[in-house]
Every structure is written in C-alpha cells, then in structure tokens.
Backbone as CSV, one residue per row, in Angstrom:
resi,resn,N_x,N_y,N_z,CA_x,CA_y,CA_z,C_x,C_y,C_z
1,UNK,17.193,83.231,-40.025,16.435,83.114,-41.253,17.104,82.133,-42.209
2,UNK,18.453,82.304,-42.157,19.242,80.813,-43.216,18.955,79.862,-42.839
3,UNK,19.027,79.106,-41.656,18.858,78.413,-40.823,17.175,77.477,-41.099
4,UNK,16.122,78.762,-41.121,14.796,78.350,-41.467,14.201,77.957,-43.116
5,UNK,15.536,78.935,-43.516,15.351,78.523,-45.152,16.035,77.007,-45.609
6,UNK,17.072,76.724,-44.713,17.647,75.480,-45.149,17.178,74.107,-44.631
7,UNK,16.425,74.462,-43.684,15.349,73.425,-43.086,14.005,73.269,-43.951
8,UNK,13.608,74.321,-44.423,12.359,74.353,-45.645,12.961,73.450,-46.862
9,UNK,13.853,73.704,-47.320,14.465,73.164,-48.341,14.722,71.316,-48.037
10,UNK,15.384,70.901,-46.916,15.758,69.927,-46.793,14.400,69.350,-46.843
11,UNK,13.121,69.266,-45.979,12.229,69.005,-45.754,11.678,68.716,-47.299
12,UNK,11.640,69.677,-48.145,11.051,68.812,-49.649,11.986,68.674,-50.928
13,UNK,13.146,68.328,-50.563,13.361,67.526,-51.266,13.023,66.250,-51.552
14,UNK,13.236,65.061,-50.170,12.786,63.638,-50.198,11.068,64.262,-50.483
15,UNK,10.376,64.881,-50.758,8.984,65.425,-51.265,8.776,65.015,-52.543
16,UNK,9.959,66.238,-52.954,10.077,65.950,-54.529,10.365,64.841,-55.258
17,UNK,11.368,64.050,-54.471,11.596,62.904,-55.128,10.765,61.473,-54.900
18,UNK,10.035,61.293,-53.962,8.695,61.273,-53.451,7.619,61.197,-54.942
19,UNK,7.565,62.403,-55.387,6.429,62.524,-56.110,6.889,62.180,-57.833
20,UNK,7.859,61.698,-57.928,8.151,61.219,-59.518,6.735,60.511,-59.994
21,UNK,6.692,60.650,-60.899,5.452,59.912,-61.572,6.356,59.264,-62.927
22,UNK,5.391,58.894,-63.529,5.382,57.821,-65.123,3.968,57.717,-65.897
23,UNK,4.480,57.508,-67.045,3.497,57.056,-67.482,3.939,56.556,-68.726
24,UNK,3.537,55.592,-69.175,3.398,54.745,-69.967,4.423,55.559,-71.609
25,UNK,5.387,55.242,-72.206,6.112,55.593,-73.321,7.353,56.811,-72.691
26,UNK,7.304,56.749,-71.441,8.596,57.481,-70.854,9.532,56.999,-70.672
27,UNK,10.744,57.274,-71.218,11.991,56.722,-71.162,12.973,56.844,-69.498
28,UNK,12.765,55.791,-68.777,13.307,56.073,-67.270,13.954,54.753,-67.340
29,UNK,13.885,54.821,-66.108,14.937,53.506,-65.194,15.356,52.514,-66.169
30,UNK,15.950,52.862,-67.264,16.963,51.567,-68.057,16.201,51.279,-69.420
31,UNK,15.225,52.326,-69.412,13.999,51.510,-70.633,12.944,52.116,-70.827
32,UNK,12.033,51.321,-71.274,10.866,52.048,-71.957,9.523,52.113,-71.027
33,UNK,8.625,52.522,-70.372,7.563,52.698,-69.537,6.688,52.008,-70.576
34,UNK,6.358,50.480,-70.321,5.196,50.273,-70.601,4.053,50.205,-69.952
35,UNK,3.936,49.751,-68.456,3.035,49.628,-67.680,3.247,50.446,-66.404
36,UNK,2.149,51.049,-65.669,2.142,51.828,-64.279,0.893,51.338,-63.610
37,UNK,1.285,51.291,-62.440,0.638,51.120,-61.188,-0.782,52.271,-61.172
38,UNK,-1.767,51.815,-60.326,-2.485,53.115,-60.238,-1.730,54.566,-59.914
39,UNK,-1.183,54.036,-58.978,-0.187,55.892,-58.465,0.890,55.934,-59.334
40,UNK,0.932,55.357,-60.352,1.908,55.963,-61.320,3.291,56.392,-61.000
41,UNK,3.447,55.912,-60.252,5.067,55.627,-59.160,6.083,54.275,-59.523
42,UNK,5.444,53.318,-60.004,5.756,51.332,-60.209,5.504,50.994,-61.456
43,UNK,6.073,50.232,-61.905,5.749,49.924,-63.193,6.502,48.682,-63.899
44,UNK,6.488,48.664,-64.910,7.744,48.248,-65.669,7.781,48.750,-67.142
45,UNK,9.076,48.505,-67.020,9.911,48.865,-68.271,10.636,47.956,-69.036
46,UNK,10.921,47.955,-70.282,11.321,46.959,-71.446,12.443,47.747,-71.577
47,UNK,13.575,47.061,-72.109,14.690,47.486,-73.069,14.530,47.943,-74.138
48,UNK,15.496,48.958,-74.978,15.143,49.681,-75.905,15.612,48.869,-77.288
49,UNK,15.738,47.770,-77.492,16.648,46.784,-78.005,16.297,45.106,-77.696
50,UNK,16.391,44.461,-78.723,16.546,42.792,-78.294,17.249,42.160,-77.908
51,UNK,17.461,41.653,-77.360,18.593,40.740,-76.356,19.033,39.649,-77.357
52,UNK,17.923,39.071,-78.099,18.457,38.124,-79.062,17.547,37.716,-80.379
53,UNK,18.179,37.581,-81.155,16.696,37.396,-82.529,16.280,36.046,-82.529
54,UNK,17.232,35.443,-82.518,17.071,33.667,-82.593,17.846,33.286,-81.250
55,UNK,17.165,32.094,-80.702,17.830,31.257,-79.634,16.439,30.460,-78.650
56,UNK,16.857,29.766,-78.276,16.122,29.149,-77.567,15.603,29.701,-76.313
57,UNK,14.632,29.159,-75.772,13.860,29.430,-73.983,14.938,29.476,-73.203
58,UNK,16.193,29.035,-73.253,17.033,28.919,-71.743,18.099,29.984,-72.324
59,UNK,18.172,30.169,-73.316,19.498,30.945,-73.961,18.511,32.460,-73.527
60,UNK,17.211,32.362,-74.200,16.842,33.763,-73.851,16.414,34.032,-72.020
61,UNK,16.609,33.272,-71.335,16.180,33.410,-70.148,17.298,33.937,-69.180
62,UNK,18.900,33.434,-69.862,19.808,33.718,-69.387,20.447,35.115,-70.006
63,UNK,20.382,35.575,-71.382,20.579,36.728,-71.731,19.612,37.498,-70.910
64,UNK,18.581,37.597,-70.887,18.017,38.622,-70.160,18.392,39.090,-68.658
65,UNK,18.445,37.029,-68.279,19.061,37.574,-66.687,20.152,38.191,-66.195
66,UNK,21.020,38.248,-67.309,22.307,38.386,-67.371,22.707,40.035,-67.483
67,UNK,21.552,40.759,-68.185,21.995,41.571,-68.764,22.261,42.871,-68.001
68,UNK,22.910,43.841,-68.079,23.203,45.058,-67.042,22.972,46.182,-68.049
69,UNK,22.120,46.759,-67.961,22.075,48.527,-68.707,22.774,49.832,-68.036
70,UNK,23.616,49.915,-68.753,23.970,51.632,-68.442,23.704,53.016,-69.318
71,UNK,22.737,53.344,-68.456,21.798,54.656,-69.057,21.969,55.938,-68.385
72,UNK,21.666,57.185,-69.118,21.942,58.207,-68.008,22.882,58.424,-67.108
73,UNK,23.909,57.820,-66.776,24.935,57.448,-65.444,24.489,56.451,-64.499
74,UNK,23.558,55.959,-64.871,23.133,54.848,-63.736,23.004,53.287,-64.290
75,UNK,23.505,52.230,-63.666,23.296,51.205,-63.959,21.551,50.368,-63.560
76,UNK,21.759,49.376,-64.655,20.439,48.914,-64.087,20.132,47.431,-64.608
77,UNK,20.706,46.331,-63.286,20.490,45.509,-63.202,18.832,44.873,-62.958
78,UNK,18.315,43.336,-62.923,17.697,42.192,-62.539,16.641,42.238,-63.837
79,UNK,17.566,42.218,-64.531,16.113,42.328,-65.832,16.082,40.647,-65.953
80,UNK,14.570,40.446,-66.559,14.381,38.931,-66.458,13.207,38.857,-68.050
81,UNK,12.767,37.798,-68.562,12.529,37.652,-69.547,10.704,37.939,-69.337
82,UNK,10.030,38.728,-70.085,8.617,39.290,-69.484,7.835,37.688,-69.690
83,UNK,6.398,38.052,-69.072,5.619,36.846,-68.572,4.864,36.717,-69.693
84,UNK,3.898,36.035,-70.284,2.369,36.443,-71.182,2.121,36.989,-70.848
85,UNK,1.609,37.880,-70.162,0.861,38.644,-70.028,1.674,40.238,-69.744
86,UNK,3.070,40.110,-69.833,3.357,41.360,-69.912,4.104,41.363,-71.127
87,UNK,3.956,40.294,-71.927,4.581,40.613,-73.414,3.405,40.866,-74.346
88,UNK,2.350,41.013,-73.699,0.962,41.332,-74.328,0.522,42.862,-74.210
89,UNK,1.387,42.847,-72.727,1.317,44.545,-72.839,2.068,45.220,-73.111
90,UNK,3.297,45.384,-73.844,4.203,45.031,-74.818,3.390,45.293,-76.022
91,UNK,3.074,43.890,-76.655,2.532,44.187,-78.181,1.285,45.393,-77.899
92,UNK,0.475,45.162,-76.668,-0.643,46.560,-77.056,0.152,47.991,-77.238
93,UNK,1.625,48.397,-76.152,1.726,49.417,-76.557,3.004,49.895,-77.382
94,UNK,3.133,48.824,-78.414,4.036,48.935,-79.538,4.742,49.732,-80.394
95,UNK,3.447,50.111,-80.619,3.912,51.957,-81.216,4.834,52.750,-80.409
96,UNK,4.406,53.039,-79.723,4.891,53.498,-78.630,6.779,53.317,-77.806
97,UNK,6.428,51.988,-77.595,7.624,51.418,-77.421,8.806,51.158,-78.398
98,UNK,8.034,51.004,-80.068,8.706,51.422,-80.970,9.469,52.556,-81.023
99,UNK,8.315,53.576,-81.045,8.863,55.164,-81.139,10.295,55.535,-79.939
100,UNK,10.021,55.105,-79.169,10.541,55.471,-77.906,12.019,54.924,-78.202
101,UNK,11.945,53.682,-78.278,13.424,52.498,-78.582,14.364,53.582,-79.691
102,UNK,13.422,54.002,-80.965,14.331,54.578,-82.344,14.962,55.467,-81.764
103,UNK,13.655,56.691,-80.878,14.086,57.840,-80.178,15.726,58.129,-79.734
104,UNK,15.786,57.029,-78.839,16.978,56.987,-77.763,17.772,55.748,-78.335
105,UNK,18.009,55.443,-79.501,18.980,54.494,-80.285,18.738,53.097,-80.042
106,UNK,17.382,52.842,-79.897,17.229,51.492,-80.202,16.824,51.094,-81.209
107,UNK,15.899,50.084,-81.103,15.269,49.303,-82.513,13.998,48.997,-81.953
108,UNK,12.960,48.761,-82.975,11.615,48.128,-82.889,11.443,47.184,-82.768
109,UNK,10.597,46.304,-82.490,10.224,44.548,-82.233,9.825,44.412,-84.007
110,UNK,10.496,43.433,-83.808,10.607,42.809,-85.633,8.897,42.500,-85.387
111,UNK,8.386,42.501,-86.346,7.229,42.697,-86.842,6.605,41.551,-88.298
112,UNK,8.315,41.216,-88.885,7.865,39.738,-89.704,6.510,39.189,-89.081
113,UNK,6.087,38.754,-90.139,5.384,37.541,-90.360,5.313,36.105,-89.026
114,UNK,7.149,35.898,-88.986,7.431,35.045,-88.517,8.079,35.161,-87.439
115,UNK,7.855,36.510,-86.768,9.213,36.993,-85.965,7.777,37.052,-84.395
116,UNK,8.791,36.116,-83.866,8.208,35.676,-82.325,9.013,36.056,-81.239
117,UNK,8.144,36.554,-80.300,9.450,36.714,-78.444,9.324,35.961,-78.021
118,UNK,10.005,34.819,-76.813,9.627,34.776,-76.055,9.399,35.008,-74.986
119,UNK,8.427,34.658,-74.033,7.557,35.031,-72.707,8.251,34.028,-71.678
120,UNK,7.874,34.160,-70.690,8.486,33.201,-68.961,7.736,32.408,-68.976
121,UNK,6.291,32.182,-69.645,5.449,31.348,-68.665,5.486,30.236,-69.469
122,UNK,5.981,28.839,-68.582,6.025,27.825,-68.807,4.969,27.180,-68.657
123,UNK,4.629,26.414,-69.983,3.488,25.326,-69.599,4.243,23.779,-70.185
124,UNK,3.051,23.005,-69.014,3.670,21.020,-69.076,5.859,20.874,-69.017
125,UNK,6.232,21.615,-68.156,7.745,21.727,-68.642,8.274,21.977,-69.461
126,UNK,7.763,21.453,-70.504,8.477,21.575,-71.692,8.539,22.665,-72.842
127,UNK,7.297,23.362,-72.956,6.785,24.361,-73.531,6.714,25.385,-73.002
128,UNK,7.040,26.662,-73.616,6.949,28.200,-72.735,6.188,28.808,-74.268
129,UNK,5.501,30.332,-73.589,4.391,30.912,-74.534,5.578,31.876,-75.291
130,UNK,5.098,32.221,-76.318,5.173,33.110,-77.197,4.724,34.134,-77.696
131,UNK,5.225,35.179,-78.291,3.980,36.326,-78.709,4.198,36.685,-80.023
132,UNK,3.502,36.631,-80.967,4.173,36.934,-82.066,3.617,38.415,-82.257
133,UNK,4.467,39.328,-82.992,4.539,40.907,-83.203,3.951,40.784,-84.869
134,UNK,3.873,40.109,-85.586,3.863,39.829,-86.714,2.512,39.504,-86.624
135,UNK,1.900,38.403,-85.852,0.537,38.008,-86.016,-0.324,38.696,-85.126
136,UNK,0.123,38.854,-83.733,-0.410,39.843,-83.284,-1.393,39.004,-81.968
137,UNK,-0.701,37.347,-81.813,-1.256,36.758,-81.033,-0.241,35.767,-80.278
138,UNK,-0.455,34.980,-79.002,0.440,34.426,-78.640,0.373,32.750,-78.882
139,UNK,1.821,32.288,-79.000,1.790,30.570,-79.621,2.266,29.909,-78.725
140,UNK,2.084,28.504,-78.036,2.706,27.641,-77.318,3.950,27.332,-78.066
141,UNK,5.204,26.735,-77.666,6.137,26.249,-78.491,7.133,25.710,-77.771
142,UNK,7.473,24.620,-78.121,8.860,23.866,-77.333,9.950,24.851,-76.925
143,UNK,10.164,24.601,-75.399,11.496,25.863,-75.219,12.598,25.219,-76.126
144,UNK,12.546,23.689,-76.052,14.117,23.061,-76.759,14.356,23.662,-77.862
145,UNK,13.643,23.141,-78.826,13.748,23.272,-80.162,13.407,24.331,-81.024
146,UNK,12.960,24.962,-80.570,12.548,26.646,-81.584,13.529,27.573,-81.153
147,UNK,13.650,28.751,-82.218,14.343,29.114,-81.987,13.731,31.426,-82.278
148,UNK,13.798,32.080,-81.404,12.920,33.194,-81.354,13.770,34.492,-80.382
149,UNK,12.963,35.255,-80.792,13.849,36.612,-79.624,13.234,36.476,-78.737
150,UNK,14.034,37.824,-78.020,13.772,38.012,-76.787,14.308,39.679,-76.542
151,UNK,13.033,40.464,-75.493,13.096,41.498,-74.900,13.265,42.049,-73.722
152,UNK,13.924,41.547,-72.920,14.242,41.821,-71.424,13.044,42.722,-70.955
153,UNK,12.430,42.735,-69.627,11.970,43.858,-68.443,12.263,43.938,-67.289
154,UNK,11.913,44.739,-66.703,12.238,44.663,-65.265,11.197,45.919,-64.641
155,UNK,10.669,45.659,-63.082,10.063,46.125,-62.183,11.150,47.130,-62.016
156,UNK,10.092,48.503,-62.008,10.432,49.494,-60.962,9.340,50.326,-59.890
C-alpha cells in the first residue's frame, strides 16, 4: 500500500506543475504578467522597475539585454527591450502593471507629459518606435539622438 501511495503521488506531481496557469497582473517569473497565451500557461512579463529614464536606442537595448533579475530565489535572465506592439500592451494594462510594480517594490511608468519608452521595432535604420505613457500613443524617433526609458520583458 506505501508503495501504491508513492507511485500516486509521483505520477501528479509533474500534473501539478503541468497545470500552472497566469493571468494577466500576476506577479511570476521575474515580473509582471502582462500578456497570456490562450492556455494561459505563456506569456510575457515586464519588470517591476525601469531600466533607464533617459538614454538612447542602443544604451536601452543593451541595459535590458544585459539585465539579470533575482526574485523569489530564482534568477531570471534574456530579458530584451519589448516590440510596438508589446509596449502597447503594456500601456493598455497599466494600471495594473502599475499596481503590481508599487505592490512588490517597484515603480510605475512615468506618465509625464513627456516621458517616452522605448520599443525594438526599428524603422529605415535609423529610427526605432516609441510609446509615450503620458500621451497615450506611439512616436517614431531617431535611436541616435533622443534620449527616453526603457522597460525590459521577457517570454515565458
């Protein structure tokens, strides 16, 4: 009977861990749950914090890549700088990601007027997109010469 009980047991654990879910403003793997997959298993997550307030497209591309989180006891590398379209899903769930960041000792996305992230997606070489939290829309802008934050994510 031990024997049959410890075989029941082994059998669902990899079950249980198997069935983790997410959803969107849960604090897991290094960060904040902004986006999930249909099965609510994949996703990504933002940092609870800015990587940088001011700096350029290559300065913020390398802080992000650079950066290593240690949360919970676990490390959590390959964070990379989010795309348009996931710094959009980002500003939609703001609140949220706000709340969540203060929660667990971060900070909110500056919200100025003038206060811009930037995004990965490069357009004509020279220019990468922007999102501003302040206006509430996204701007083209020279990676050289401007100077803006940045919020790390990463796939899980």
């Amino acid at each position: 009977m031990k024997n049959l009980r410890m075989i029941f047991v082994l059998l669902f654990i990899p079950v249980n861990i198997l069935a983790q879910t997410y959803s969107v403003g849960d604090f897991a793997k290094g960060g904040i749950v902004f986006s999930v997959d249909e099965s609510s298993k994949h996703g990504l997550v933002c940092v609870k914090f800015d990587q940088m307030q001011f700096g350029d497209w290559h300065e913020a591309v390398e802080k992000c890549k650079s950066l290593t989180i240690f949360e919970g006891g676990k490390t959590y590398k390959k964070w990379r700088l989010p795309t348009k379209e996931e710094i959009d899903l980002m500003f939609q769930n703001r609140k949220v990601i706000d709340s969540i960041a203060i929660a667990y000792g971060g900070s909110a996305f500056d919200k100025e007027l003038g206060s811009y992230y930037w995004s990965s997606t490069e357009e004509a070489g020279t220019g990468a997109w922007l999102y501003s939290f302040g206006f509430g829309y996204p701007t083209l802008m020279s990676k050289e010469s401007n100077s803006f934050g940045a919020r790390a994510v990463r796939s899980f």
